[in-house]
N, C-alpha and C positions, 0 to 999 in steps of 0.2 A: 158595774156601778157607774153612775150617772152623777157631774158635780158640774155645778153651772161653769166650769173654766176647763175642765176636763175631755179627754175624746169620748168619753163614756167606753173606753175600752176596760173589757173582766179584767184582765190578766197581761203580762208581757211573757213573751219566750225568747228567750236566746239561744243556738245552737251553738257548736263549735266540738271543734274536732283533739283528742288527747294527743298530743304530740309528745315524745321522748325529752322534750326539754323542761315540761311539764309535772314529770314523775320522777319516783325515786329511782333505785337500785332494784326496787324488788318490780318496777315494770307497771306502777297506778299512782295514782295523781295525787300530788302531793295536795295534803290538808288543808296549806295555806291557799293555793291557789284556788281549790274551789270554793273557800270561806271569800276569797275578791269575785269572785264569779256571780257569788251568792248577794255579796254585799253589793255589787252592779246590779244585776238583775231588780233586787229591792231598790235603789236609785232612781232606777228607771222607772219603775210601778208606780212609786210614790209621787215620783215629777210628774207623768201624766193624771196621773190623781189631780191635783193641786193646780199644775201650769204655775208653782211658782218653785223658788230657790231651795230644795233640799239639803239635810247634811245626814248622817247617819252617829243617832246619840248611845245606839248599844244595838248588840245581836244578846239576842234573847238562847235560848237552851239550842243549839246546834247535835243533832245526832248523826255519825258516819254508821251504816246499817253495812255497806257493802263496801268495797273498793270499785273505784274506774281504772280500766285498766286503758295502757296506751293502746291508741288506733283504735277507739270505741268512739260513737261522738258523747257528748255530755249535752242534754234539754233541759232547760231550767224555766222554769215556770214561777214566775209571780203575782202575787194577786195582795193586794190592800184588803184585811180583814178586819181591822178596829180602826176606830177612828175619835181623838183624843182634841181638844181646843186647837192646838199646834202641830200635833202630831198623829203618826200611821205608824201602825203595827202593819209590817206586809212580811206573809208566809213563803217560804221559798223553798221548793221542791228539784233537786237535781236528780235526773235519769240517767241512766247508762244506755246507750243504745249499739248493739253490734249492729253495725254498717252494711255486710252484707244478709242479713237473716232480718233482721229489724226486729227482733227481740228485746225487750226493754224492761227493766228492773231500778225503783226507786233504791237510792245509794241513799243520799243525806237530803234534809231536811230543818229547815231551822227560822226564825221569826226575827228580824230585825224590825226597829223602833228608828223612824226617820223624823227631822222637826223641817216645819216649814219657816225660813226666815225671812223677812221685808228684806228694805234696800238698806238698811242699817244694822242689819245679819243679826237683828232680832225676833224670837218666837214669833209667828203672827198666825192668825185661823186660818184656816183650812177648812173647804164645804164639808156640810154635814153629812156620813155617811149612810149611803143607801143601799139596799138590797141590788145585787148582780141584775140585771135583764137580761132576757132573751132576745138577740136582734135576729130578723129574721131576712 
């Protein structure tokens, strides 16, 4: 997606690796941590989107499909899918990745709603939304 303040990037990813401090007792990432993962990763989408001042006004329906387990990395992928006066709906997809085989399986899943604020940390617009391009 293309916005006249934007880098015109689709999507963001973040990697990162499950460390033991991370998880529970039973040895996979606790819930809350990857719902801040998640909720970064949509930050991040939405501020390049915009190139202005984000907050994040609600996480939409979150589903946990699988568990991460420690010493897997976690890929999360963002991407800005609606586009509202002030606000971005951006969808956010966390993977499971074993490190050695690089086997990967979507775990959770879920849509946060971010507002873009001026310098008086009020709603203000945000460019019109455009279909993804292909850059080549």
């Amino acid at each position: 997606m293309k916005s006249s303040r934007g880098t015109g990037a689709d999507e963001t990813r973040i990697v990162e690796m499950v460390f033991p401090d991370q998880t529970n007792h039973y040895g996979t990432l606790f819930g809350g941590h990857a719902l801040r993962l998640m909720d970064q990763a949509a930050f991040i989408a939405a501020s390049r989107y915009c190139r202005l001042t984000v907050v994040t006004a609600r996480s939409e329906r979150v589903d946990f499909h699988t568990p991460v387990h420690q010493g897997q990395l976690v890929e999360l992928v963002a991407r800005v899918v609606t586009v509202g006066k002030s606000s971005m709906t951006v969808e956010v997809k966390l993977f499971a990745e074993e490190l050695l085989s690089g086997r990967r399986r979507l775990c959770t899943r879920g849509r946060f709603v971010l507002v873009a604020l001026n310098k008086r940390g009020r709603p203000t617009a945000v460019p019109k939304f455009q279909s993804p391009t292909i850059q080549r």
